[in-house]
N, C-alpha and C positions, 0 to 999 in steps of 0.2 A: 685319262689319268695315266701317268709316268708311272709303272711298278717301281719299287724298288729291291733290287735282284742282290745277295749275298753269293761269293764263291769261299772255293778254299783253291788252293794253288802250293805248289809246289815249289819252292825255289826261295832268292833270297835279293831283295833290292828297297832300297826305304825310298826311293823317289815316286812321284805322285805326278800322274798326268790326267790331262783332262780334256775333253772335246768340250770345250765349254764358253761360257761367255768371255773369252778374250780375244781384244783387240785382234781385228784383221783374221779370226779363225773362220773357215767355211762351213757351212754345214757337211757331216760327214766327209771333213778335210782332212787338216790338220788337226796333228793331237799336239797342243803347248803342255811344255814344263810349267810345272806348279811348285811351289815349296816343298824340299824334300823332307821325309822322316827323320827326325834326332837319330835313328838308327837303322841302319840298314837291316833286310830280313825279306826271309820269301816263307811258302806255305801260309800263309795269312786268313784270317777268318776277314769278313770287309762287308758292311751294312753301313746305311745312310738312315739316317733317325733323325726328325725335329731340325732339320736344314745342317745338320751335322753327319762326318764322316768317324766311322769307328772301325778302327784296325785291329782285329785280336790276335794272340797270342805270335806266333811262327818262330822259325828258327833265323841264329847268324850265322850256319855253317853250314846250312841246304841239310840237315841231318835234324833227326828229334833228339842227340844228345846235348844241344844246345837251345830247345823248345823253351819258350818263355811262356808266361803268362800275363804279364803286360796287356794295356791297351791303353792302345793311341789316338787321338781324338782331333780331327784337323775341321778347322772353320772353313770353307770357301771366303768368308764375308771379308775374315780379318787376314786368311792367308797365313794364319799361326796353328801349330800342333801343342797340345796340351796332352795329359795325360792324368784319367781317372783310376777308379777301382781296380786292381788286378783281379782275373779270375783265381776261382780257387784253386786250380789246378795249370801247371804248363801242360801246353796244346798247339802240336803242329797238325799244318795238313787237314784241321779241321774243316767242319761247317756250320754255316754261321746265318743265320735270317731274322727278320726282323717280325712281331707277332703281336698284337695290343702294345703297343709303346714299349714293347720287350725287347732285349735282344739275347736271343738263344745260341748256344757257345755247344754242338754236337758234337761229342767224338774227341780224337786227332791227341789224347795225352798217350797214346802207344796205338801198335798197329791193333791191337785187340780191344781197344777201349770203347765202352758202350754209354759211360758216363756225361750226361749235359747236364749245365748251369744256365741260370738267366740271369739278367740284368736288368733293374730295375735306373735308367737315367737318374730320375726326379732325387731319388735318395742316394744313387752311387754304392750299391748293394749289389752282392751275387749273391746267389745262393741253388744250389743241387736242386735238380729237378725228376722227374722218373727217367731212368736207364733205358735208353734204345735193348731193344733185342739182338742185333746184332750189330758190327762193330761196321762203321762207315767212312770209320778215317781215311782218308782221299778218294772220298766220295764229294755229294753234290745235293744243296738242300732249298729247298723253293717253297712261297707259299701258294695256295691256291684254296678257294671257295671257304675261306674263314680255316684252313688246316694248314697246319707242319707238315713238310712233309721230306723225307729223306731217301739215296738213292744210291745203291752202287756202293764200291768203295771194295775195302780189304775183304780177301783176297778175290779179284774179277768177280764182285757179286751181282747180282742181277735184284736183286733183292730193295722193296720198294718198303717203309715204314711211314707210317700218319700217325699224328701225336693228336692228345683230343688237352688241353690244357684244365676240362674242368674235374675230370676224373685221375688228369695226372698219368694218362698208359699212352703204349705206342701198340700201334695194331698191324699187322702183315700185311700190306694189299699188293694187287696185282703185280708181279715182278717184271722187270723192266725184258724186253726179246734179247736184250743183247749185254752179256754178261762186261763187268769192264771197274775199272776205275782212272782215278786223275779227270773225271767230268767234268762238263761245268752246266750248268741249269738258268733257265729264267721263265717266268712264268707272262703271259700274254692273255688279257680275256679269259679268265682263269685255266687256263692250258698251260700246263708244264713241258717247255720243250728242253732235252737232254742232248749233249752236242758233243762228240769228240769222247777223247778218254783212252785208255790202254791196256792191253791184255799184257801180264807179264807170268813167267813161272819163277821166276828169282832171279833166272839168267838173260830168257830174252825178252826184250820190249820190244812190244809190236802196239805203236801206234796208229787210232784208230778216228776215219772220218762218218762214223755211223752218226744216226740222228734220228731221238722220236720225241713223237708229241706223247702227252699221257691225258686225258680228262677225267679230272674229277671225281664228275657228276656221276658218272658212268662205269669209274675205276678200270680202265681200258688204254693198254699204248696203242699206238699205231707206227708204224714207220714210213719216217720222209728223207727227203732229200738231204744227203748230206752233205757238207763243205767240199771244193774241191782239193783240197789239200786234210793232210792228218793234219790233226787239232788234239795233244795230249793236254794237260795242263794249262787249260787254256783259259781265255776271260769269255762271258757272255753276258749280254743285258738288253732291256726291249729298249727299242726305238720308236715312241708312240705306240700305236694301236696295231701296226701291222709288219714290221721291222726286227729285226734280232739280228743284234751284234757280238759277232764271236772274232775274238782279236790272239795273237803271241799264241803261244803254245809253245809244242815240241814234239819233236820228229827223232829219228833214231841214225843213226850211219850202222849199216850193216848189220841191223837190228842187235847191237849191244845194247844190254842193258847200261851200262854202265857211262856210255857217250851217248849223249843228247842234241842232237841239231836243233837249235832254238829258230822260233818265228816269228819275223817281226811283220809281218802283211795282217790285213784284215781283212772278213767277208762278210758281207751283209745278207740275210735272210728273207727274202718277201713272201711272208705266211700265205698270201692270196694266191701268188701265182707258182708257189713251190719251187722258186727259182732263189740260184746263190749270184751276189755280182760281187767283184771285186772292191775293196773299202779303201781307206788311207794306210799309211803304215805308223807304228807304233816308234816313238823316238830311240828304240833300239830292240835290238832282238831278246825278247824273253820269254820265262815259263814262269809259272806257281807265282802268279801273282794273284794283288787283291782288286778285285773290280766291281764298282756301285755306280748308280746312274742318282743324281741328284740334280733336279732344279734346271734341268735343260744337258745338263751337261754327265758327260761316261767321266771317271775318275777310273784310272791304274795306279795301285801304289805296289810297293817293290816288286819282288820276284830275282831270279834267277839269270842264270845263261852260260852256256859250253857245257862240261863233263858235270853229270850228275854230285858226283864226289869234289867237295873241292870247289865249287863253280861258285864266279863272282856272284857277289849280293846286290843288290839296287837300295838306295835308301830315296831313290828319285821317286818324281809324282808326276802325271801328267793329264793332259783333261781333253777331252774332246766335245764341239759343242755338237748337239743335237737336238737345239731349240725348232725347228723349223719344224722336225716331228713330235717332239711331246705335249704338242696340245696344252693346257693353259699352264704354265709356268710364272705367272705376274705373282712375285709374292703379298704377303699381308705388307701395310706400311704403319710403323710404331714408330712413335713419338713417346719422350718422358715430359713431363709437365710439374712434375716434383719428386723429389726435390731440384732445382736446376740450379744452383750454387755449384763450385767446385774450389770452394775456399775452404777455410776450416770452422766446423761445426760442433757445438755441445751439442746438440738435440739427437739424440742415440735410437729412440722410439719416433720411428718415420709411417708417413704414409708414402707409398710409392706407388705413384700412378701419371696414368698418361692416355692418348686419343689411341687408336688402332683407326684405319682405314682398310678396307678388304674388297675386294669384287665377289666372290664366293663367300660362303658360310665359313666364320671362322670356325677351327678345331678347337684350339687353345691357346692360353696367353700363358706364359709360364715366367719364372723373376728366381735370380740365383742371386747371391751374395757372395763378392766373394769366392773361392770354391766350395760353399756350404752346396747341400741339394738345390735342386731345384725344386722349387713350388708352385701350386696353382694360382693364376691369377681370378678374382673376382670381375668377371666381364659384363658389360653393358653392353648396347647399342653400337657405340664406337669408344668405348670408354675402358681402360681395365684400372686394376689397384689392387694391392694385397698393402699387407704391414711387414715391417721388416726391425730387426734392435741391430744397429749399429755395432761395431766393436772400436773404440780407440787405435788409431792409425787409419791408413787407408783405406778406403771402405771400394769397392767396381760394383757397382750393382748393373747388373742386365737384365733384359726381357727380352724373351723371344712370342713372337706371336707366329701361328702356326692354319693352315688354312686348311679344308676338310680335303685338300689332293697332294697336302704335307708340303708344300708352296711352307720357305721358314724364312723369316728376316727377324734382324734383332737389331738394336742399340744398348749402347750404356752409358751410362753413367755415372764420375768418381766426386766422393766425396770422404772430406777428409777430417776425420773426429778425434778433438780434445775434449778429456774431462779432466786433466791438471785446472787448479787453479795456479793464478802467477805468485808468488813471491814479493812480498813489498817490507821495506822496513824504513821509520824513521831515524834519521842518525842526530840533526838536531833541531829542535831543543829538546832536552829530553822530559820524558815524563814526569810530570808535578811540579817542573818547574815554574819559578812567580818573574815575572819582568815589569817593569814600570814601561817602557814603552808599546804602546799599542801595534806597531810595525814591527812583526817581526819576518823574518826569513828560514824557509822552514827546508829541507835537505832530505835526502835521502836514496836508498838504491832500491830496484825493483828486476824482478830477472822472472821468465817462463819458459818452460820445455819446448816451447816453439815460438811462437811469436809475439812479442805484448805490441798492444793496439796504443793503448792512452795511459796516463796516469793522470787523475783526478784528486783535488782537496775540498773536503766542507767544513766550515766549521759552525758551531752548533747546532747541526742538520738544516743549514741550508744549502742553498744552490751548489750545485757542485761546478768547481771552476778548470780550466784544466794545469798541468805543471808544464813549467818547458823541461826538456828530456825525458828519456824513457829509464833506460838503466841506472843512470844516473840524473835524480829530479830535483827540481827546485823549485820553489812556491812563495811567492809575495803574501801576505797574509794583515790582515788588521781583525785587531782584536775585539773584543768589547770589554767592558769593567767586569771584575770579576772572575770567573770560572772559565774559560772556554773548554770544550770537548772536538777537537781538530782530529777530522776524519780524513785519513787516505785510500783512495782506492786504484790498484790495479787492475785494467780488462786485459785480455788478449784476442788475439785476430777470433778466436773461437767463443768469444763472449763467454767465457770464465773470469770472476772477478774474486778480490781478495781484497779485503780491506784491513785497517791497523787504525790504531787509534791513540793519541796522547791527550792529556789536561796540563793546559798553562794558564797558570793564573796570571789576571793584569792588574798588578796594583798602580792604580793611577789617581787613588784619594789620601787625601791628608787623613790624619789621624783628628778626630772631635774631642776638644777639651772643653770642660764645662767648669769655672767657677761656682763654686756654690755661693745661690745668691743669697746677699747679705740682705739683713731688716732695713739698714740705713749705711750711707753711703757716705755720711759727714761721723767723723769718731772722732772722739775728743782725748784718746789713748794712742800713745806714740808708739806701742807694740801693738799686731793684731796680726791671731795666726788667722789662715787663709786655709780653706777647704777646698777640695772638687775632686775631676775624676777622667778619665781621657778613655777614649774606645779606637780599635784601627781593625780594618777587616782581616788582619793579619796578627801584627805585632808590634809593641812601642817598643823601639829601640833606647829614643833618651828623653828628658823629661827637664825641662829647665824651666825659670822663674827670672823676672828682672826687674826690677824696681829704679825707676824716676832712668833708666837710661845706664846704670853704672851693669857691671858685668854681670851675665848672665850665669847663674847658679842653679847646680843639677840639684833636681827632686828627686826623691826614692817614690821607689812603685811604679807600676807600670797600667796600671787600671787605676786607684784613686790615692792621694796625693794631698799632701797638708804642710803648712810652712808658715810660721812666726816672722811676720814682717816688720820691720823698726821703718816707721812713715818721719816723712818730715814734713815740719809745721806748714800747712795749707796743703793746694794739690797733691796728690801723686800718683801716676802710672804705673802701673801693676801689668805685667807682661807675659804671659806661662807660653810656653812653645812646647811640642813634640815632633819625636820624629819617628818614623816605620823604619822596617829594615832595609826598603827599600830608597830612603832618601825623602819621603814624602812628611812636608812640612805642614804643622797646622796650627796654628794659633789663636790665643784669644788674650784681650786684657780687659781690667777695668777702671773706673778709677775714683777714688778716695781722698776727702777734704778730712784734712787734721787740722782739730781746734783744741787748740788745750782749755782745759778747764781752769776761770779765774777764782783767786782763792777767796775763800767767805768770811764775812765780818763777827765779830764773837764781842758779844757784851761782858766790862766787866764784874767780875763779881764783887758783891757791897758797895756800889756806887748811886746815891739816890741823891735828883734834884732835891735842892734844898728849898728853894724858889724859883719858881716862873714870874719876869717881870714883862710886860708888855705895855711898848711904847708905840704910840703911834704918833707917827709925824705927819705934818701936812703937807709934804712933798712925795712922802714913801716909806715905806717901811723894808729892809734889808736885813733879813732876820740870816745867821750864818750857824747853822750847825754844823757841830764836827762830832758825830757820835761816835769816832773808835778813841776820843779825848775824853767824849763826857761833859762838854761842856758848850754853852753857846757864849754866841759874842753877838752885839747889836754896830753895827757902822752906819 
């Protein structure tokens, strides 16, 4: 297992290097530049957490009047620096280690300060923790056998504190043989070894190549080999199981306090054989920098170089790889499985999940949004998933999966959330409008805050058809008799729909006139008025009558309707028409035999036969009555 080792440092540079997995790097070779800090700075707090680097606090002017509390957060994976929570406090020259998924922020806001805070990733949270006893600002902090533990520091202390996190104190143990600060620490097989460091009285600095282990178990230093050169403000961190790398520092010219000989060589430690060998060197000469071992690979981020006062800042990075000794470094491999779109979505309430693959016992799966915290994932087999709610705009979601020797890889995934609906309106025909033809052409403009997909017509809920254009639409349409209810709908790329709605009536039937039926159809009366009555799904416009063909003459009324007709002698055709508002004709006629009535014969009054003579002949008899005369004749 890789420890991973926090310092503090003195000085000021935002570049970032690394022994690490890059192209053509050798084991304990080369150290390549990495992406530098947004800002330059040295004294630095520097812990590696969940396959991530976290840079706290330091100064831009090598000085604590210009101490920040910032922190900077750089990915290996992406090669990008981000930036979360600040501490609650500005903090140079601190110390900084990393403790149950915590990271702890010791010291370093003055030279007397005994104040730490912790850091909670998941939520993006600090918060005050119990006060060291005594002040350790450029001092030097390691973990070991499940404890905190801190060392050294203001002024040349010797002085060793262990933090218990469940009771919240820090407790005095064993004091280091060799009074000092500017240290740097790293812990091995839970052995804490102390490395370098400096005795100063205000005036002079005497830089120092001492070196001890401490254990534990046993709360006991020892003293070993130290470096062959002074090593003030220097970087350290293990290399595998039996290795310590102590890199840069600083040295004195004429033991002034004030002028600093910066160093850019490194030396490597072999625990076994208590021997130091010569290392790579460091892509420029510095001190008070920040240095963590992550994933195979050393990380330097800024620091310093030359005169104390005054001395340029780094904002560089650089990596050194040291894959060959840290034993298993293959990280977890995570895949998302959903959502895998990266168009645009309404669906705001997600599940978010995907395969994990690992050789070792995964740690944890964890899922950010966003910059929201981070949260735990629900893990399987090979499976993880949590739920996540969306926000409107762009959404990054990430997972990191973490393995039980902190081995971290991640992916993500963007997705992009509408909940506008689009915009639709009909411009013609307008609402309530009536037409006599069944074909109409229907218009309109439609618009959304991002992108409209289609614009669709139905009309009387059926099938919905599509329009040509989008902004600007248009629609062939056929109607049916009657009412239509013509439905539009706008989607957009994020399946948000809008719909609008108009009613056109189709008048496409004549108007029903009904004569009222007569008893008899033969009248012997040269006047006869005419009855009936006319209906239209609408409205009668005109109402006219015709007889035998001559000109057609308007009726009153517009629902029923009556007319004195003057017939002529024998046939005649009777004609009634309507019409709608819209042009729709409808007719009907009948038709009527005039017979006039012949006139009757009338007896007169006081005329009586006088005699009846009756002749009969042998050829015939021709009897001739004429009774409106009164009289017969015989021929």
């Amino acid at each position: 297992m890789l420890l991973i080792i926090v310092y503090l440092f003195i000085g000021h540079c935002s570049s970032v290097l690394a022994f690490g997995s890059v192209p053509n790097a050798r084991a304990l070779g080369d150290w390549i530049p990495q992406t530098p800090m947004p800002s330059a700075r040295s004294g630095v707090g520097m812990v590696s957490l969940n396959g991530l680097i976290y840079v706290l606090g330091g100064s831009t002017c090598n000085t604590a009047v210009e101490a920040s509390s910032d922190v900077l957060v750089y990915d290996p994976i992406t090669t990008n620096w981000s930036q979360v929570a600040s501490m609650q406090q500005t903090r140079y020259q601190l110390c900084a280690v990393v403790y149950n998924d915590l990271i702890y922020a010791i010291n370093g806001h003055d030279k007397a300060d005994t104040s730490v805070e912790a850091y909670n990733p998941d939520n993006n949270t600090w918060w005050y923790v119990g006060n060291t006893t005594y002040p350790h600002t450029v001092g030097a902090a390691a973990v070991a056998n499940g404890t905190i533990y801190v060392m050294g520091g203001w002024l040349n202390s010797r002085i060793m504190e262990a933090y218990n996190p469940g009771n919240d104190t820090w407790s005095t143990m064993a004091p280091m043989h060799n009074a000092r600060q500017g240290l740097s620490a790293a812990t091995i097989k839970n052995i804490i070894y102390t490395i370098g460091g400096y005795m100063s009285d205000g005036e002079i600095f005497t830089p120092l190549s001492v070196a001890e282990s401490y254990d534990a178990r046993t709360d006991t230093w020892t003293d070993i080999k130290g470096p062959s050169s002074v090593r003030a403000l220097s970087g350290c961190a293990s290399v595998g199981n039996n290795l310590l790398l102590v890199a840069g520092g600083a040295g004195t010219i004429n033991g002034t306090w004030r002028i600093l000989a910066g160093i850019q060589s490194t030396e490597i430690y072999d625990i076994a054989n208590n021997t130091w060998n010569k290392g790579g060197f460091l892509t420029d000469i510095k001190y008070s920098f920040g240095m963590a071992s992550l994933m195979g690979n050393l990380y330097v981020v800024g620091g310093a170089r030359g005169t104390f006062d005054g001395a340029p800042i780094f904002n560089s990075s650089e990596a050194l790889n040291i894959v060959e000794y840290a034993g298993d470094i293959t990280p977890p491999e995570i895949t998302i499985t959903s959502p895998i779109y990266s168009g645009w979505s309404n669906l705001i309430n997600i599940s978010f999940e995907g395969n994990v693959y690992h050789t070792n016992d995964l740690y944890k799966v964890k899922a950010q949004l966003n910059d929201d915290n981070w949260i735990n994932c629900s893990m399987g087999y090979d499976t993880w998933s949590c739920r996540l709610t969306l926000k409107p705009g762009i959404n990054v979601m990430r997972v990191r999966a973490i393995d039980q020797n902190r081995n971290a890889n991640w992916t993500s995934v963007m997705v992009k959330i509408d909940i506008t609906n689009p915009e639709i309106q009909i411009i013609s025909p307008k609402t309530g409008g009536v037409v006599s033809n069944p074909n109409i052409s229907l218009a309109g403009t439609a618009s959304d805050n991002v992108e409209l997909m289609k614009v669709e017509a139905s009309i009387d809920r059926r099938s919905w058809t599509p329009c040509t254009g989008l902004g600007n639409w248009a629609h062939d349409s056929k109607l049916a008799s009657g009412n239509n209810v013509i439905h539009l709908r706008a989607v957009d790329e994020a399946g948000n729909s809008n719909i609008t709605a108009i009613t056109v009536y189709l008048d496409d039937r004549a108007p029903n006139i009904k004569i009222d039926r007569l008893t008899n159809y033969n009248v012997s009366k040269s006047v006869i008025r005419l009855y009936g009555n006319v209906t239209d799904d609408l409205q009668v416009q005109k109402l006219e009558i015709n007889i035998n063909g001559a000109l057609w003459i308007p009726l009153s009324g517009n629902s029923s309707w009556s007319y004195n007709a003057t017939l002529n002698v024998g046939r005649n055709n009777i004609s009634v028409r309507a019409f709608d508002s819209m042009g729709n004709q409808g007719n009907t006629s009948i038709e009527l035999t005039y017979t006039p009535k012949k006139p009757e014969t009338k007896n007169t009054p006081g005329f009586n036969f006088g005699l009846v003579i009756v002749v009969v002949s042998l050829t015939g008899l021709l009897i001739s009555l004429n009774r409106g005369k009164g009289f017969w004749r015989f021929k």
